[in-house]
C-alpha positions in Angstrom: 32.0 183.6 -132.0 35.4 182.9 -133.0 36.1 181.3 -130.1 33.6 179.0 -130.4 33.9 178.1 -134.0 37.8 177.4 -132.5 36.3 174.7 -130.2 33.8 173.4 -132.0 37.1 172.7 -134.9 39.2 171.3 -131.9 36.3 168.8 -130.6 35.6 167.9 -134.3 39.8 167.3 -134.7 39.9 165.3 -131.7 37.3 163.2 -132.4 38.5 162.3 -136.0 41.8 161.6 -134.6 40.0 159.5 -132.1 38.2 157.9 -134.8 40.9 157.1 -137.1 43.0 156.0 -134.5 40.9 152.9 -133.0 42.7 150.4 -135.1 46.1 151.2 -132.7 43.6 149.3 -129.6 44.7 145.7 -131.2 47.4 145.5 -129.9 47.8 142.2 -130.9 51.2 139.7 -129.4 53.3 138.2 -131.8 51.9 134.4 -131.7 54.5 131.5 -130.3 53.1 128.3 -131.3 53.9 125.3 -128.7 53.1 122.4 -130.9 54.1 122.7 -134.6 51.5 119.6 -135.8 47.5 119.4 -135.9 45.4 115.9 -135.4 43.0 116.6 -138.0 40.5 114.0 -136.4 40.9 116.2 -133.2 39.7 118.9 -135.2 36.8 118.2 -137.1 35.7 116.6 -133.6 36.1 120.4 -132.6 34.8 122.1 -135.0 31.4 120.3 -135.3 31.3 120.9 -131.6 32.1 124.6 -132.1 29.1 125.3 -134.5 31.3 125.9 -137.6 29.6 124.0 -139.9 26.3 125.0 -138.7 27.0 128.8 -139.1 29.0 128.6 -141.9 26.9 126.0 -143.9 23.9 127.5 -145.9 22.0 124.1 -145.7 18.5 125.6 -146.9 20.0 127.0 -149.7 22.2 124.0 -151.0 25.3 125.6 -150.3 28.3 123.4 -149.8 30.1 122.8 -146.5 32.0 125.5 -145.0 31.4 127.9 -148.1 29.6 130.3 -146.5 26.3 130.6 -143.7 22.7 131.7 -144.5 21.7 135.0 -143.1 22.5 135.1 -139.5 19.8 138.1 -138.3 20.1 139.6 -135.0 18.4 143.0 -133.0 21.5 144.7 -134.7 21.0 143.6 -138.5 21.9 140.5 -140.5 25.4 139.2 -140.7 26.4 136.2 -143.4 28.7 134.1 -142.0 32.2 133.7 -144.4 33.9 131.2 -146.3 35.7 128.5 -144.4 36.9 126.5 -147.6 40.4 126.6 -149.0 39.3 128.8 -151.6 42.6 130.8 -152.0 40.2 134.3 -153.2 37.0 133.5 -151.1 38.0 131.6 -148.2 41.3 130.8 -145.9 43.2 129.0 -148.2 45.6 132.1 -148.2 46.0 132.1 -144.4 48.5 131.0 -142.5 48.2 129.1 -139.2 49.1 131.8 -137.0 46.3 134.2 -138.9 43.9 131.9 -138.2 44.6 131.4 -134.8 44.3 135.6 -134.9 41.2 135.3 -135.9 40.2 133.0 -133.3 41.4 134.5 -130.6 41.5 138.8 -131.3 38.9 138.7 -133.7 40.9 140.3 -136.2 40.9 139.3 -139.9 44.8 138.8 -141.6 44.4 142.6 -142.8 43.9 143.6 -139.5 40.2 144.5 -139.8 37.5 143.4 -136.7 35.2 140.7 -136.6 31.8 141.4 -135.7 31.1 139.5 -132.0 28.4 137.9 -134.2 31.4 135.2 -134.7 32.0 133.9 -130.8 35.9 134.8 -131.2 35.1 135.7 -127.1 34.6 131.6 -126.6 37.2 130.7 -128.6 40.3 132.6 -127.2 40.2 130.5 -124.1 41.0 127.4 -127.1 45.2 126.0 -126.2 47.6 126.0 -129.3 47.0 122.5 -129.4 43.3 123.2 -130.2 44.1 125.4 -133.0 46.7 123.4 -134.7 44.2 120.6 -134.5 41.6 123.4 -135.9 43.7 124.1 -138.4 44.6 120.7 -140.1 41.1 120.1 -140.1 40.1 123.0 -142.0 43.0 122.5 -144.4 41.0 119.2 -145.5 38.5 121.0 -146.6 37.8 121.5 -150.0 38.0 124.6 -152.4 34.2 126.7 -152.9 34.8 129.7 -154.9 31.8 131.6 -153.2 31.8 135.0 -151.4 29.4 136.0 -148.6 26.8 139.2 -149.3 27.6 142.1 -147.0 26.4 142.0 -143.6 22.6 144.3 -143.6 23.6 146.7 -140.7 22.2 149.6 -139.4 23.8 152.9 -138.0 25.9 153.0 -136.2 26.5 149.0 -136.5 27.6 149.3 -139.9 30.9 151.2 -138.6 33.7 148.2 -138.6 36.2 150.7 -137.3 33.7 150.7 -134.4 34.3 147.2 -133.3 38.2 148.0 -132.3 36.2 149.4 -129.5 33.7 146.9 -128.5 36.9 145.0 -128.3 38.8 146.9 -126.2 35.8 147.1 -123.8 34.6 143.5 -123.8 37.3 141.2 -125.2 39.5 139.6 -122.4 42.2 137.2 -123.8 42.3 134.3 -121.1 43.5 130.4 -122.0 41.1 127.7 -120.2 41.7 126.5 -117.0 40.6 123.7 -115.1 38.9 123.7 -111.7 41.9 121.8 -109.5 39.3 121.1 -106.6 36.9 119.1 -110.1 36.9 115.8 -111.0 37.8 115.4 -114.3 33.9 115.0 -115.9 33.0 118.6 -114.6 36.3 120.2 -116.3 35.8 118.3 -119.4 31.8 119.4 -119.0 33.3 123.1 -118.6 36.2 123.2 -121.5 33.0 122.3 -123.5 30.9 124.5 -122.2 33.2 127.9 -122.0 35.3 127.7 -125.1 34.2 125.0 -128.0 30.5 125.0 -127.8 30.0 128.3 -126.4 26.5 127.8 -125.2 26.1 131.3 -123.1 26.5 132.9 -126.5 23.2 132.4 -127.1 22.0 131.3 -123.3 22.8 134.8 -122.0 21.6 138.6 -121.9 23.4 141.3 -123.4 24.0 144.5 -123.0 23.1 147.5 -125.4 26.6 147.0 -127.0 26.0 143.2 -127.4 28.4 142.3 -124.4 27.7 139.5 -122.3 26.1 140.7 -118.9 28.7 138.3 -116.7 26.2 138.8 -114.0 23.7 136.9 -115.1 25.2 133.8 -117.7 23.2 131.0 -118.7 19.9 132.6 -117.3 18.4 133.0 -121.1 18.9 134.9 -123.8 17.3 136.6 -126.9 16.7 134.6 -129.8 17.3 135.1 -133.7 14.6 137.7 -134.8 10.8 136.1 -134.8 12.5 133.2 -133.1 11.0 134.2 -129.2 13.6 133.9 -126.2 16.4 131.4 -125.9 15.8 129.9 -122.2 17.5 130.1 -119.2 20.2 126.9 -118.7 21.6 127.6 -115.2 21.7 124.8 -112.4 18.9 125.8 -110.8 16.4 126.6 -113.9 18.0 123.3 -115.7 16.8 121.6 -112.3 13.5 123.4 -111.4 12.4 122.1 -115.0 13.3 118.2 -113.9 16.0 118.2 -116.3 18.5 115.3 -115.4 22.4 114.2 -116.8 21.1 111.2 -118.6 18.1 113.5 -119.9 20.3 116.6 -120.9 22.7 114.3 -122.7 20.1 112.4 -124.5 18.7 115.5 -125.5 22.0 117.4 -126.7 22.4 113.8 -129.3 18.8 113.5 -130.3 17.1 116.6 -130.0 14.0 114.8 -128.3 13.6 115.7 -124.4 12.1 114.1 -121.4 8.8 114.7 -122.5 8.6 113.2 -125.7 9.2 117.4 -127.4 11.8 117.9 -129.5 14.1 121.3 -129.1 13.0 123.8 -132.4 14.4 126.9 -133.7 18.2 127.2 -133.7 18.5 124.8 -131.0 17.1 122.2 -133.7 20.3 123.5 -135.8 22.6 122.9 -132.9 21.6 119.5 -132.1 21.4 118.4 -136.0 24.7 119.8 -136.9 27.0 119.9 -134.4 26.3 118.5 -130.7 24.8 115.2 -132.4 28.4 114.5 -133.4 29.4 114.6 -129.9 30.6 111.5 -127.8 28.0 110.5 -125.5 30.6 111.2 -122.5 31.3 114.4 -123.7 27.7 115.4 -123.9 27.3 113.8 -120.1 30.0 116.1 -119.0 28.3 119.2 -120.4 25.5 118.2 -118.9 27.0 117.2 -115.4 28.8 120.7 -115.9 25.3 122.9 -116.1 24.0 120.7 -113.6 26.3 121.4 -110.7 27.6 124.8 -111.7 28.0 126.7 -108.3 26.2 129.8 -109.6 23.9 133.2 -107.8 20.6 132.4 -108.6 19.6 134.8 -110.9 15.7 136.3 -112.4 15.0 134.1 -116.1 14.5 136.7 -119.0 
């Protein structure tokens, strides 16, 4: 019996040393910047494209912009997006570039705690410096909203931060953008779009139990917000079995209003209204052009 009691108080040690020792798995590089100046036009062009006023925006409620989201609720709880305003207490107006570029791109807040992957940091690390400076100046326009976000509603074991360090480690693979050399320049555009600022498997895409992306099967539909129904499958060959066309896609991604005379609803209504309507009309072509000719396996729809 002693013996056992011995191992049982060994296993419990090792796995509150375990525990309490996750935060050591961001290992995060010290950040070199390679341009020292932001185009704050750049930007706000960007961020609209990247959803951050949508998510961050509590329209319904009258919030103002950037001050905080309405309730974001998923299969693993609700989260409430944060403050993006230059609040000094509530928001980032206490960060510093190279913070906010952490955040971006490690997920990790200046104290050093883990987003949740409920914010698409996975997109955005593939964003250059030059995208984040221009990030940044933007965001440093924005004015002060003294406002803080409820607590995310989580369940166990969701509700364990420290638990994210892990999800990280597993799933998070730092990698910059890179063009396709054998591309013309409409499909790379259409991809930089697609892949990093507008993240559109995020939502387009199964995931697995941990809330990974399954790799194997991006773009072939996903699982909408809770009561929403299923987010549907946007590879080349479903975009192109349901006679969607570039000029039809595009049209579509700055109206809202498809082929048919329907208009897109639930969050893809959101999308459209708040951020891809902002788009250039080329841009939106590319990412269109981009789905469209993807070289991809054919995979089962959800």
């Amino acid at each position: 019996m002693k013996k056992h009691g011995l191992l049982y108080l060994l296993v419990l040690v090792s796995a509150a040393g375990g525990w309490f020792s996750l935060p050591l798995l961001a290992s995060i590089p010290e950040l070199k910047f390679s341009t020292a100046s932001g185009d704050v036009s750049r930007g706000a062009y960007l961020a609209r494209a990247g959803g951050c006023i949508a998510c961050h925006t509590d329209r319904k409620g009258g919030g103002a912009a950037l001050a905080g989201g309405a309730a974001l609720k998923t299969e693993f709880g609700t989260f409430y997006p944060p403050n993006l305003t230059t609040d000094v207490e509530t928001g980032i107006g206490g960060w510093s570039q190279e913070q906010f570029a952490t955040a971006l791109r490690h997920g990790l807040s200046p104290s050093g705690k883990p987003y949740y992957p409920a914010f698409p940091y996975e997109f955005y690390t593939r964003l250059s410096d030059q995208d984040i400076a221009d990030l940044w100046a933007a965001f440093q326009t924005v004015p002060p909203v003294t406002q803080s976000s409820p607590e995310h509603q989580l369940e166990f074991p969701f509700n364990l931060r420290r638990g994210v360090y892990l999800w990280q480690s597993m799933f998070l693979g730092e990698q910059r953008f890179t063009s396709q050399p054998d591309k013309d320049e409409r499909y790379n555009r259409g991809k930089f779009l697609v892949e990093s600022v507008t993240h559109c498997a995020a939502c387009h895409s199964p995931r697995n139990l941990l809330g990974a992306l399954d790799d194997s099967a991006l773009f072939s539909g996903g699982v909408a917000e809770a009561g929403d129904g299923a987010v549907p499958p946007i590879t080349a060959t479903a975009l192109t079995d349901a006679g969607w066309s570039e000029v039809d896609l595009g049209y579509a991604l700055k109206t809202g209003v498809k082929a048919d005379g329907d208009v897109f609803g639930g969050s893809m209504a959101e999308v459209v209204r708040e951020g891809t309507a902002y788009l250039q009309q080329q841009d939106l072509n590319a990412i269109a052009y981009y789905l469209l000719n993807r070289n991809e396996k054919r995979v089962k729809p959800l």
